[in-house]
C-alpha positions in Angstrom: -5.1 35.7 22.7 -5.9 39.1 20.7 -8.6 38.9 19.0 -6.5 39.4 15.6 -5.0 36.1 16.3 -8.5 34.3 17.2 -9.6 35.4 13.7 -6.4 34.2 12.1 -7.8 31.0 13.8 -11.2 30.5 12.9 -9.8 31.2 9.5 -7.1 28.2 9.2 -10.8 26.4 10.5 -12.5 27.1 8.3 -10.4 26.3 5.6 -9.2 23.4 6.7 -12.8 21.9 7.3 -13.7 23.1 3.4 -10.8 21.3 2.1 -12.1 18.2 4.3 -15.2 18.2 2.6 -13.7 19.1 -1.3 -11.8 16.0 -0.6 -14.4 13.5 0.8 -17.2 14.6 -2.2 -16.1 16.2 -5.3 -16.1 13.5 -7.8 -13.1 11.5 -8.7 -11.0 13.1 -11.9 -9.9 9.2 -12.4 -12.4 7.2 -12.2 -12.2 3.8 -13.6 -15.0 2.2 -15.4 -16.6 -0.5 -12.8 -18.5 -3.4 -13.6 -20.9 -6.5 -12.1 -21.6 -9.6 -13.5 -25.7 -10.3 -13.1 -25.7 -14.2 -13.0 -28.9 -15.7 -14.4 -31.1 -18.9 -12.7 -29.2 -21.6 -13.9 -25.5 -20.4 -14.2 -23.5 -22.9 -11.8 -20.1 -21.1 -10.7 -17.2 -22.2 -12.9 -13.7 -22.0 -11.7 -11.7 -18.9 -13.1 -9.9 -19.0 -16.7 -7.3 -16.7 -18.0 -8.8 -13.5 -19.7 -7.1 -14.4 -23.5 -9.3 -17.7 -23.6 -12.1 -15.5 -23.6 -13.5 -14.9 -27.0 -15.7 -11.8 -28.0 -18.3 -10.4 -30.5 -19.7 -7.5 -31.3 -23.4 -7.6 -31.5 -26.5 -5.8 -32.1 -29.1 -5.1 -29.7 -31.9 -7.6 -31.3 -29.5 -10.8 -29.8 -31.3 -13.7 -28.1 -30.0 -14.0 -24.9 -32.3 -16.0 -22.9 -29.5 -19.3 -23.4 -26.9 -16.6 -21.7 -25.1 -17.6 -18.2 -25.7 -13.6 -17.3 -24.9 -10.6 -18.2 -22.3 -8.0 -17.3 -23.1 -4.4 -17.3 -19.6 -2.1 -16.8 -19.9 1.8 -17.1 -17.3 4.2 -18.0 -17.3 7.8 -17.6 -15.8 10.3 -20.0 -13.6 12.7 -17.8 -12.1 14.0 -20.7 -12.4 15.4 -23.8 -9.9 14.1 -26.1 -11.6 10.4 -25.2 -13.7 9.3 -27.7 -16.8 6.7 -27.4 -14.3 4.1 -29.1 -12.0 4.2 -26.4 -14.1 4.2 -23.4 -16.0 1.4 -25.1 -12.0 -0.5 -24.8 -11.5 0.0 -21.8 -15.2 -1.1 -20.6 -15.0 -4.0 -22.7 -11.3 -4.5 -21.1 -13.1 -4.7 -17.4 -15.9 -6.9 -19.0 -13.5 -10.0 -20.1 -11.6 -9.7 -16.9 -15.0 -10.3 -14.9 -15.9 -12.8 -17.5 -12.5 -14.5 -16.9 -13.6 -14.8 -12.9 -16.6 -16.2 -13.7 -15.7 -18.9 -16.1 -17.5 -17.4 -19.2 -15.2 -18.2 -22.3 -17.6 -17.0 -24.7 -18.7 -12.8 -24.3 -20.8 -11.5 -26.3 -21.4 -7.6 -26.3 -23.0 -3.8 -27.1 -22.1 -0.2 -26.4 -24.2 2.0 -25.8 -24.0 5.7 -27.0 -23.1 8.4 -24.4 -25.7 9.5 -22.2 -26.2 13.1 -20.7 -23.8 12.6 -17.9 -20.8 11.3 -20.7 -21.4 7.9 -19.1 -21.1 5.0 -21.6 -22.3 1.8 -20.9 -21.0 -2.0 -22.3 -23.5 -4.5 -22.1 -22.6 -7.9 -22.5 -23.9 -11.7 -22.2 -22.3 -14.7 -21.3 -22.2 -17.9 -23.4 -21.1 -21.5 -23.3 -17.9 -22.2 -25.6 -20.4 -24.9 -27.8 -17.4 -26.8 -28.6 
């Protein structure tokens, strides 16, 4: 093999093992907001309902939530810059009633917080009892 080739090689290596690694760690472009539901001492599992039985409310950050089932944190990232705080506050809240739905929580009460210095946004939200 000339050495010509043996460079042409190391080359096609070296770029192949650099587009390896672009793949396995640069961040993802679409990243979907992800979320867990933080049960609290008493909540006993409920079985599953469907997510438009779930009712929500806005609320303000001075809520009592020491009656709440848990709570459900879900962060969304702003990858964009034509999305506003509005709309990633959507779609957390969107991922929020779908966890709430799994669990059994039929009442969700909720916050979003403003962006942070990595455009991360963050919907806090507490689970009630329907008090019927």
């Amino acid at each position: 093999m000339t050495s010509f080739r043996q460079n042409l090689l190391y080359v096609f290596i070296i770029i192949l093992v650099f587009l390896g690694c672009v793949k396995a760690f640069a961040q993802d472009i679409h990243a979907e907001p992800k979320g867990v539901f933080l049960p609290s001492a008493d909540y006993a599992k409920a079985d599953a309902i469907s997510t438009n039985k779930v009712k929500i409310q806005l609320i303000t950050h001075s809520l009592n939530t020491s009656d709440s089932l848990g709570s459900i944190n879900v962060t969304g990232h702003q990858n964009s810059k034509n999305i506003t705080h509005a709309e990633l506050c959507k779609s957390n809240l969107e991922v929020a009633i779908k966890i709430a739905a799994e669990n059994g929580i039929s009442d969700l009460k909720y916050y979003c917080t403003p962006f942070d210095e990595q455009k991360d946004a963050e919907l806090r939200s507490f689970g009630f009892e329907e008090l019927s």
